[in-house]
Each structure stands twice: as structure tokens, then as C-alpha cells.
N, C-alpha and C positions, 0 to 999 in steps of 0.2 A: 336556743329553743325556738321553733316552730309555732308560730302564731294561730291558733284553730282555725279562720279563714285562709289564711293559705294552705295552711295544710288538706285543708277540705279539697279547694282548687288543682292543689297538686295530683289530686286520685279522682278527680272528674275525668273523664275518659275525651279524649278531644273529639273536634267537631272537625267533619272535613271541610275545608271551603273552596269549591273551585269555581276559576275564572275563566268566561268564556270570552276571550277575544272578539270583538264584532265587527272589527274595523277593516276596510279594505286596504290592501297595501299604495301608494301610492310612487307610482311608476306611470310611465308612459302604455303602457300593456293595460292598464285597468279601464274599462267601458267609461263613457264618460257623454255627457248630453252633449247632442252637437253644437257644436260653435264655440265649448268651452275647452278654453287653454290647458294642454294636458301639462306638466309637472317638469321643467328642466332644471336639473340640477347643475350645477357647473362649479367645479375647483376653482377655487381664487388663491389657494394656496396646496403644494401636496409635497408629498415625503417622498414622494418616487422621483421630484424634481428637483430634488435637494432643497427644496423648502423646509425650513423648519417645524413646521405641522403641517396637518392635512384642512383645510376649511371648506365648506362649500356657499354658494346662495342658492337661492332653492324660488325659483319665480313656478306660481300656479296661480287659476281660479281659487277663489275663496270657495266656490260651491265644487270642486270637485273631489269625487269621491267620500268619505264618510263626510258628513258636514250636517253640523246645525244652522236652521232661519231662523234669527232673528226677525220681532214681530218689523224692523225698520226696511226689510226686504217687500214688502207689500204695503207699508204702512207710509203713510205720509209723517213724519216729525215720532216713530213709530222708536220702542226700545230698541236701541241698538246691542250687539253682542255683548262687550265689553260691560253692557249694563244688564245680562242676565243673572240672577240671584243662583249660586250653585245649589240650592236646597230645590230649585226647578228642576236641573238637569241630572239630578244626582236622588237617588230615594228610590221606597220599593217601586215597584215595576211588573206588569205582567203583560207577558207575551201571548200572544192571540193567534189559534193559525186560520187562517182562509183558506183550500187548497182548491178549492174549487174549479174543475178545468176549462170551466164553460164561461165564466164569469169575469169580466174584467172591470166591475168595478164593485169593491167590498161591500155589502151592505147594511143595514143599520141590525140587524136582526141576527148577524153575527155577536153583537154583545148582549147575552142574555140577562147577563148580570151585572149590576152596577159596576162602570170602568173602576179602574183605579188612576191615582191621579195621571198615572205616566204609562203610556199603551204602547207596544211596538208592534206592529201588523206581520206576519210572517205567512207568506205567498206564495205560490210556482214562482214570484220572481225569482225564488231563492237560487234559481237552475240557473238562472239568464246571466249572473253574477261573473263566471267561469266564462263565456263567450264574452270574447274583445270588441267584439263591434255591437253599437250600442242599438239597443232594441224596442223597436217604435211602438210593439204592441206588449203591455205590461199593465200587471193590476195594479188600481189606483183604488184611491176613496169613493164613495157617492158622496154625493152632496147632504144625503141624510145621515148619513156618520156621521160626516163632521159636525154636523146640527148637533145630533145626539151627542156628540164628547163634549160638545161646550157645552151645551145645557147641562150636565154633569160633573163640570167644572175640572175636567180634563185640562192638565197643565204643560202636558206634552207630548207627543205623539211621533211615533218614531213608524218606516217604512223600508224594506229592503229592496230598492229600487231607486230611483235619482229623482223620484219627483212622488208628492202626493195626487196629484193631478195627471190625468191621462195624456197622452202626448198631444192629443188633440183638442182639449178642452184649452183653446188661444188665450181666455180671458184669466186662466190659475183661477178660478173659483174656491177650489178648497183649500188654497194658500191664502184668499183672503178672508174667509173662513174664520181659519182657524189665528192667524197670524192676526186679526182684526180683532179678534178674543181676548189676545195677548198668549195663547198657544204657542210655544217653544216644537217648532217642526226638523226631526234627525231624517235625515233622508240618508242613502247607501249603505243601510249597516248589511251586516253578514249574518246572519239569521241561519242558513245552512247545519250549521251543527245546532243549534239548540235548539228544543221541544218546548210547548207549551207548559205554560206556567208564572210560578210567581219567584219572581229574581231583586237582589239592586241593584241600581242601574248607574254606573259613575259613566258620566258622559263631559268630557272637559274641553269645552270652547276654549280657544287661544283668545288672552284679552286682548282684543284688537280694536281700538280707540276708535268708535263712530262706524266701525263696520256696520253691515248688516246680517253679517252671518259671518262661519270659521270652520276649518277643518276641527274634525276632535278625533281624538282616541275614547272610543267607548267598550266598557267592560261588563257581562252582567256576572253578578255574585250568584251563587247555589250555593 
């Protein structure tokens, strides 16, 4: 016999849930700030050489390509990756677009309405993403953003691009910013397929002991 609660459950009509992938692939082909080590993979073990399995090691930048800062990346004695809470990086989420073509750096008057705790910026970088060679001129934050997400008590703040900060602004202003707040900053997502709105967001740092940041795979829920 059929319990009334499940059976109720069984004739609710399902939900669809889809995931949007946001993370960039990581290969040597993926844009990447300059000076930073792009991604060699190398066999220490393979099946094609009559090894018994296949292994690889895999040497990169911690910041290249999708990657979470950690506030110890700007911060002096600052939390390190390993010690972000996953209820920061993970929870609802709304994406914000900019598309602005004149504008290169976002500003505060773009959030008309109270953020939510966790913002992704979605920009013409979104184009730049597909060209391999990395590109000096890209929307960033103002400096009045960031003010305004941490006075709102914005927990994390994501950007489809490799920096919050303009390529030119030397001193990372909005990385200290926000990373000084104790702001949890996604830089390189892939933003391209997804519209505006409200999603949630798993975004999973590698526990990396005393890092100051990590590659992640980040997914938003609809």
C-alpha cells in the first residue's frame, strides 16, 4: 500500500532543472593574464606504452582560467582557500548583465535593487572569452561597485573576464576592496550562454591547504 505522501509525490509533475556549465576548459588554447603559466599536462604513466594505466600530473597557475580569490590573495594573514565556507560559494545567485559598449568599467547604478548575497557580472567580455590571445582592454568594476556590494554585504562576486580590476589599475583596487571585506572574488566564468537572472550557484574550490585561491568548476542551477 502506497503511503498518501508519496503517492501525492508521485503525481506532482516534475521540475525541470538545468545546468549551465560556466567554467572554462583548461588547455593551453584558453586566454590567460600574462605572465601566467598556462596548463601542461604530462603522462607519467599510459596504456598506449604498455603501462598499466593511463596517469597524468597536471602543473598550472592556481589563478588560471575559472578560479576563485581567496580574501589571502590581497590580504596580509587573509583566509586562505582551503578555509572558505561552501555555504559562500555555493547558494542562490543572480546574474547581472552590463552590456554597455562604451563603458569599461561597471557601475554602481547598474544594481538597482538590493544585490543578493552572491552577484556574477555578465559583460561584452563575454565575446573576448573565444579569442586566444588575451585582451588588455575588458570591463572591470568601479571602485563604487565594490563599495556598494560590500556595504550590502555581498559575499561573493563573480566576473567573466580574469580580473575584477582593469588591466591597468597597477595597485588591484577592487581586489582589495572586496578581498579586504572578506568578499570571495570568481574571476573567468563563462557567462556567454546564460541570461539574466536569478540561479544557484555551486562553485567548488580545490581544498588547497594555505593557498590563496583554486581552480573551480562552477555550475549555475535554473
Amino acid at each position: 500500500m502506497v503511503k498518501g505522501e508519496e503517492f501525492l509525490n508521485r503525481n506532482q509533475p516534475k521540475r525541470t532543472v538545468k545546468l549551465h556549465d560556466i567554467s572554462l576548459p583548461i588547455h593551453s588554447a584558453t586566454p590567460h593574464w600574462p605572465g601566467k603559466t598556462p596548463p601542461v599536462l604530462t603522462a607519467t604513466r599510459s596504456l598506449s606504452r604498455g603501462d598499466i594505466c593511463t596517469c597524468h600530473s597536471l602543473s598550472m597557475d592556481i589563478h588560471f582560467g575559472t578560479h576563485a580569490d581567496a580574501p589571502a590573495h590581497f590580504v596580509a594573514n587573509g583566509m586562505t582557500v582551503d578555509e572558505l565556507p561552501l555555504s559562500v560559494t555555493c547558494g542562490p545567485c543572480r546574474v547581472v548583465e552590463f552590456l554597455a559598449p562604451d563603458r569599461a568599467e561597471i557601475p554602481a547604478s547598474i544594481m538597482n535593487d538590493p544585490p543578493a548575497e552572491r552577484v556574477l557580472f555578465k559583460t561584452l567580455n563575454s565575446k573576448l572569452l573565444g579569442q586566444r590571445e588575451f585582451q588588455v582592454e575588458f570591463v572591470a568594476l568601479s571602485e563604487e561597485l565594490a563599495a556598494l556590494l560590500v556595504r550590502n554585504g555581498v559575499k561573493l562576486v563573480g566576473v567573466d573576464y580574469f580580473s575584477v580590476d582593469r588591466f591597468t589599475r597597477q595597485e588591484r583596487t577592487i581586489h582589495r576592496i572586496l578581498l579586504g571585506a572578506g568578499v570571495v572574488i570568481l574571476e573567468g566564468l563563462d557567462l556567454s550562454a546564460v541570461g539574466a537572472g536569478n540561479y544557484q550557484l555551486i562553485a567548488m574550490p580545490l581544498k588547497i591547504v594555505g593557498a590563496e585561491g583554486s581552480p573551480i568548476r562552477a555550475v549555475l542551477v535554473e
